[in-house]
Structures are given as structure tokens and as C-alpha cells.
C-alpha positions, -999 to 999 in steps of 0.1 A, spaced: 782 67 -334 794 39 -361 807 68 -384 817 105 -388 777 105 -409 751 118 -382 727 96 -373 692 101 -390 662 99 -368 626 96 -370 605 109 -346 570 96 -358 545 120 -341 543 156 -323 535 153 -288 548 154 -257 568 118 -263 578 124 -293 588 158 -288 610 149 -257 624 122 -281 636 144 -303 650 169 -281 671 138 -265 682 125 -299 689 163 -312 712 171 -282 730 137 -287 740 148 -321 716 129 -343 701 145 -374 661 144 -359 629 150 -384 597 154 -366 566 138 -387 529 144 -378 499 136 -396 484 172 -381 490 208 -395 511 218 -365 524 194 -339 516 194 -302 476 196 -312 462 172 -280 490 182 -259 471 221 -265 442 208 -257 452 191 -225 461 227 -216 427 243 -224 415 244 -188 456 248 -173 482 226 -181 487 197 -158 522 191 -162 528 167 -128 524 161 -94 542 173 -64 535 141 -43 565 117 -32 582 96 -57 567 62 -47 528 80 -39 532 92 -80 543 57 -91 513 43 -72 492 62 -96 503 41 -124 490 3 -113 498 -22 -126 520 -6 -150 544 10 -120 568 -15 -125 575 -8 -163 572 28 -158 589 27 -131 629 32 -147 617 61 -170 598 82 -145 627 79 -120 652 85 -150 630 114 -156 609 126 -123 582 150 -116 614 176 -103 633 172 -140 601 182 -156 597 211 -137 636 223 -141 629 211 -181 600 237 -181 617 267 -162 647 260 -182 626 272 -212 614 301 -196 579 287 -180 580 289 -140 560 265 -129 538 260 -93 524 242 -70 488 243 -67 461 238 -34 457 199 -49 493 197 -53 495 193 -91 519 212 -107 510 244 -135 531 262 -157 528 304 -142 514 309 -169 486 286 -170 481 271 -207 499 247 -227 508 270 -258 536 294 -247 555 265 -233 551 248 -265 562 278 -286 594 278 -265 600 243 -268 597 242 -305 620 276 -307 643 257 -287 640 223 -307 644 243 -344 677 258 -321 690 225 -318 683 214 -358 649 197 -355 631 195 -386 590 191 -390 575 176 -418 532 178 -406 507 169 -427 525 136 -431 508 104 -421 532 73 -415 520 41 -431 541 20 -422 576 2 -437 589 -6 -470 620 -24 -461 641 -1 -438 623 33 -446 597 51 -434 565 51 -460 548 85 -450 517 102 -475 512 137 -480 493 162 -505 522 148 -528 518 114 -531 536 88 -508 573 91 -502 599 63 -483 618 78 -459 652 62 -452 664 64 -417 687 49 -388 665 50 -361 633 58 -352 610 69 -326 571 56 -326 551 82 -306 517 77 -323 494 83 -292 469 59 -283 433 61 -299 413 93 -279 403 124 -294 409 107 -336 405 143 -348 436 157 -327 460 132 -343 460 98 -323 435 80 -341 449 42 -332 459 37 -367 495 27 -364 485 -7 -345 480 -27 -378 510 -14 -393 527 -29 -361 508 -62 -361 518 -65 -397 555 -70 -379 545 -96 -354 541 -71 -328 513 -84 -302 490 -55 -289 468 -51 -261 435 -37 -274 430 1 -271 404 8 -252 389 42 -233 405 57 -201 394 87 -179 361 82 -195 327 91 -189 302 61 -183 264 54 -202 242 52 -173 204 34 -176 192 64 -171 151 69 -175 141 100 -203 127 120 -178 160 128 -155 177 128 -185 160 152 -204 157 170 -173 190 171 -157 214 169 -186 244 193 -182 239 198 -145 266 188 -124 265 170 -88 293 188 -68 311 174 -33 299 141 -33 317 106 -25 317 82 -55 324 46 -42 330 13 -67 354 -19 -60 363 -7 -30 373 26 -37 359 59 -27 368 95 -36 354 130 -35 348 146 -69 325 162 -92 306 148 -120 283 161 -146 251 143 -158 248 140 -196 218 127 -216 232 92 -216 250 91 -183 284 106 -161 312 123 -166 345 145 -153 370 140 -130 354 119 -103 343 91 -126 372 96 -144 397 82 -113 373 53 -113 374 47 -155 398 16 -154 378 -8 -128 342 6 -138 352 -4 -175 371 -38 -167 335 -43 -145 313 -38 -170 335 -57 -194 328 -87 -172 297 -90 -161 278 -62 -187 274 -38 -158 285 -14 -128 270 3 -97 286 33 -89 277 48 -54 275 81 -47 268 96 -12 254 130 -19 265 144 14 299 131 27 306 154 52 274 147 71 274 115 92 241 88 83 222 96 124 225 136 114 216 134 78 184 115 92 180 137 120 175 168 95 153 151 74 131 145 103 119 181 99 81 185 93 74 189 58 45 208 60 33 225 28 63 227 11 66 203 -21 90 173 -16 118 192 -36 118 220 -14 115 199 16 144 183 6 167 214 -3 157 234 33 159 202 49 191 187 36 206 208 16 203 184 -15 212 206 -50 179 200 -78 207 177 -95 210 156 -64 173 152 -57 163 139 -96 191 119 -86 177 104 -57 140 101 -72 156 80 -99 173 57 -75 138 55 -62 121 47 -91 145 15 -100 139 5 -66 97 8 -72 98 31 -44 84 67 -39 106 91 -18 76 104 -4 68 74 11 101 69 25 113 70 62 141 97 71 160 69 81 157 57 44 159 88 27 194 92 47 201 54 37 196 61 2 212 96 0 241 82 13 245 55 -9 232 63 -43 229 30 -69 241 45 -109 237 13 -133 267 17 -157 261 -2 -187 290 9 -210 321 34 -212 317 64 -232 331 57 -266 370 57 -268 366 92 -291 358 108 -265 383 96 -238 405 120 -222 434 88 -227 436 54 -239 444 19 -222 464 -6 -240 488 -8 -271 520 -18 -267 526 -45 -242 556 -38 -224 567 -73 -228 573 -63 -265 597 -37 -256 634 -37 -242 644 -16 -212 653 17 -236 621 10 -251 631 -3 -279 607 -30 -297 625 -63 -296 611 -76 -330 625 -42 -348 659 -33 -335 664 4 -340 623 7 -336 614 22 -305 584 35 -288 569 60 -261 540 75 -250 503 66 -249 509 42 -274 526 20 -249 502 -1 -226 493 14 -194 468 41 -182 470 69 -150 448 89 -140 447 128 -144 464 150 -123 498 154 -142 502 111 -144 497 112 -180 519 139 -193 544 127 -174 546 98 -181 545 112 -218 578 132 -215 602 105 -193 591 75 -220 595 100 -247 634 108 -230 638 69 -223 630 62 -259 653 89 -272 683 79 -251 678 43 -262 679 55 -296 715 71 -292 728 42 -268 718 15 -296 733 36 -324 762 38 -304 768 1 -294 773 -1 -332 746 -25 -332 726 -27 -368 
């Protein structure tokens, strides 16, 4: 350090990144306050655990970094500084064995996100971490940090600090987006925030919607830009979501931001070849109505068949009047007109933010020395399956050792 006086940190938001931050900056010796604009910190990264917390992947090292696009390359120091291994020996260090599952993502034992973050923050109050919630930063006023309160407004003098703001999904949980004009304000050029692992507005007619809103189409093959995945999605009043869009957010989105619009294709029945599907719907019909026709012949779910009668109607055709060899056709290659990504509220994760570009290789922003960043508020996107968080906690470590090297250097 520069003096015998610890060094005063600022660790400007509660989750994941910014708790990680301060853990790093706390065992270096520095003199860490926590703010967040919430009640109580770690609110998303509780919700993220509501159906079992995702920590990371098992995969192999370069596999994981795939997940990350085009932002591998930037990501790629901090998630090697910081691995999927680390994050598991971080958890079980704090009492939370953690597993592989069937898919190979990794869980805590216990499943949900709060009694690994009631150890951390038992751990972090150990170490001398302070939280101020209920504080939301607005920004500088020369060198300090201006936060407002119930109180009024208050500067907050510090040495360094750590921006972990989130990006701009789920407002109401704490990463509402806000911090980018503070940033601009400095010179600091941002990507525009924009929705990721998001569900998709489909042109759907009022019938199937009103119909089939809430059901969910389960092992089919969704297929766009030369991808294709198995998945489940659920059909909503105005179009798709869950996990199998979701993989398929960032070049459905950057699509429709082109040209206006996407066609997803889904292949109802991915396990059964085109000849055999057609084959089995080559069964007399008899009596039976077309929907039970289809179910005894097929095994198409209700979901799946409004499905394929509204890929029918767009075409002006009638599935009645269809061939089994076009039936098949169709069933195995479903048309969805996306016309627009679900609004960024609503988004499991944000795109954009901070371009890397702005930022140093400790994360540190280039036009505010002793500014750094880390999280979702940085500019790249991953999919689920344990890609987000961690990416979360090794630019949240990055960040925090940055923090102490540049202290250190005796750099001002």
C-alpha cells in the first residue's frame, strides 16, 4: 500500500461480482464498504437460485469458454484466473458441497442460493466488510462517491472502487441500467443494453393464443442460423419462452434487429426420422377427429398440434388436407415468425454495457484510474447453465485484485 492508512474501497453493488470483489479487496487488507440500492444484497443472485442454484459447469476449460462468443477472449484471463474448480473449492470452503448433476452443471447440496449466501456474508462481516443497502450511487462529485438514501444525499470519499451495478434485467431486483449515464457523463463509450436469455413475441393468431397459453412443448429440436438444440419451451400469449429459446436469444435478437424478423424451427419429434414419422401418419383416420388422429398416430402433445395447425394456417393450408408426407414435412420443421424479444425487464441477463475496450486487463476503466468494473455490467452475454454466474464471480475477483495491485503500484 502507499501508507500505513488502509485503503478505502467501494464496492458499488451486492451481487455475485461485487461481492467476490469485496471478499478479494477485504482479504488484501483494504477497508471494503458494500453499497446497494436494495434492502439486503444478493437479491437477483436469490432469485437465480429459486429453481437450484446454477453455480458452473463441469465441462473442459476451453468447451466453457466457448460458451462465451465473442467475448471468450476478454473473459478469457478472469475465468482461467478464476475456473469453474475454484468456484466449487470457494463454495465448499464456506460449508456448501457442491455436485455434479445428469447435464453436468454444477449445484450447491443443498440446492438454493440463500444458505450459501448467508455463509458468505457471515464470512465477509468476519473479514470487516461493511453494508450500507438502501443506498443508490449517483454518480461522482470530484473523487467521492455521491450515494442517496432515506437521509438525503451523502459523498462518499474513497481510494478505490469497484462498479458492480448489473446490467439492466429484472429493474425491480436492483440492476435497473441506471449507472450507464453516470458513466457516459465521464466519457465512457457503452454498448447498448439490450435483453439476453429472453423469451421471443411470436405473430401468433388469437385463437392459439388464447388457447395454448402456458402450455409447454417438451423434447423438441429448435433450429435458427444454423444452430439446433433440444429444449423445452413454453407458449405465452404473445409468443416463446424458457431454456430452449433462451440458448438461441443472442442470434434470434441480432436477426430480428436486422431484418424485423426470425423463423425459429422446431421439429416436434427429433427422435423419429422424416420416412417413419410419415409412415405412422399413414394410419387410417377413420372416425377419430384430426386431433386424436394425430395424438394415436404420432404421438403429437395438444400443444404440438395447435402448433402445427397454426403453421398451417400462415401457410393457407388445412392439415386435413395435407399428405402424410407433408404432415411429416411440416412436423419436422415447424416455421415460428419472431417479431421482437421479450422486453429487457423481463430477461433472465443483459447484453452490452461496458465495452471491453474501455477497460484495462485488471478491469480497471482506463478513463478513471482507480475505477474498476465487473459483472453483467461489462459487455458480453452466455448462456445459462452456470456461464453467467461465473463469469460474475472471476470478473468480480479480477476486479478486486486489480484494485489492490493498482493501490499498490502507488499509482494515484
Amino acid at each position: 500500500m502507499q501508507s500505513d492508512k488502509r485503503t478505502r474501497a467501494a464496492v458499488v453493488g451486492g451481487g455475485p461480482a461485487g461481492l467476490m470483489a469485496s471478499e478479494v479487496l477485504a482479504r488484501g487488507g483494504a477497508e471494503v464498504t458494500v453499497y446497494d440500492t436494495m434492502p439486503s444484497v444478493g437479491r437477483k443472485f436469490l432469485l437465480a437460485g429459486r429453481g437450484g442454484l446454477n453455480l458452473t459447469h463441469s465441462e473442459s476449460l476451453e468447451q466453457f469458454l466457448t460458451r462465451y462468443g465473442e467475448a471468450q477472449s476478454d473473459l478469457r484471463a478472469a475465468i482461467e484466473a478464476f475456473p469453474p474448480d475454484a468456484l466449487r473449492a470457494w463454495a465448499e470452503a464456506l460449508g456448501q458441497e457442491t455436485f455434479v448433476g445428469s447435464s453436468g452443471r454444477v449445484f450447491p447440496r443443498a440446492m438454493k442460493a440463500s444458505p450459501l449466501l448467508r455463509a458468505w456474508l457471515e464470512k465477509l462481516r468476519q473479514l470487516g466488510v461493511s453494508f450500507r443497502t438502501r443506498h443508490r450511487w449517483l454518480g461522482w462529485d470530484g473523487d467521492g462517491l455521491i450515494f442517496e438514501n432515506n437521509e438525503g444525499r451523502t459523498v462518499q470519499p474513497v481510494d478505490v472502487t469497484v462498479l458492480a451495478l448489473g446490467g439492466a434485467s429484472w429493474p425491480r431486483l436492483g440492476s435497473d441500467g441506471a449507472w450507464s449515464g453516470y458513466l457516459q457523463q465521464k466519457g465512457i463509450d457503452l454498448s447498448t443494453l439490450k435483453p439476453s436469455n429472453c423469451g421471443f413475441i411470436a405473430d401468433w393468431s388469437d385463437v392459439f393464443a388464447e388457447r395454448f397459453a402456458g402450455e409447454a412443448l417438451k423434447g423438441v429440436a429448435l433450429a435458427f442460423g444454423g444452430r439446433s438444440l433440444r429444449g423445452e419451451v413454453t407458449i405465452t400469449r404473445r409468443g416463446l419462452e424458457g431454456g430452449g429459446i433462451y440458448a438461441l436469444s443472442a442470434p434470434l435478437r441480432e436477426a430480428i434487429a436486422s431484418t424485423g424478423e426470425a423463423t425459429l424451427i422446431i421439429d416436434l419429434r427429433p427422435d423419429v426420422e422424416d420416412a417413419t414419422l410419415a409412415r405412422k401418419l399413414s394410419a387410417p383416420r377413420g372416425k377419430q377427429s384430426l386431433s386424436t388422429w394425430l395424438r394415436k398416430a404420432a404421438g403429437f402433445s395438444p400443444p404440438a398440434i395447435g402448433l402445427l395447425q397454426e403453421a398451417a394456417m400462415a401457410g393457407k393450408m388445412r392439415l386435413s388436407e395435407m399428405s402424410s408426407g407433408e404432415l411429416a414435412l411440416l412436423a419436422k420443421g415447424v416455421p415460428v415468425r419472431l417479431i421482437a424479444p421479450a422486453r429487457i425487464e423481463r430477461a433472465i441477463s443483459s447484453a452490452g454495457g461496458i465495452p471491453f475496450a474501455e477497460l484495462d486487463q485488471n478491469l480497471m476503466l482506463r478513463k478513471m484510474p482507480g475505477v474498476f468494473a465487473a459483472g453483467e455490467m461489462l459487455d458480453w452475454e452466455a448462456p445459462t447453465g452456470g456461464y453467467l454466474l461465473q463469469a460474475c464471480f472471476a470478473t468480480g475477483a479480477i476486479a478486486g485484485h486489480g484494485a489492490l495491485d493498482w493501490r499498490r503500484t502507488g499509482k494515484t
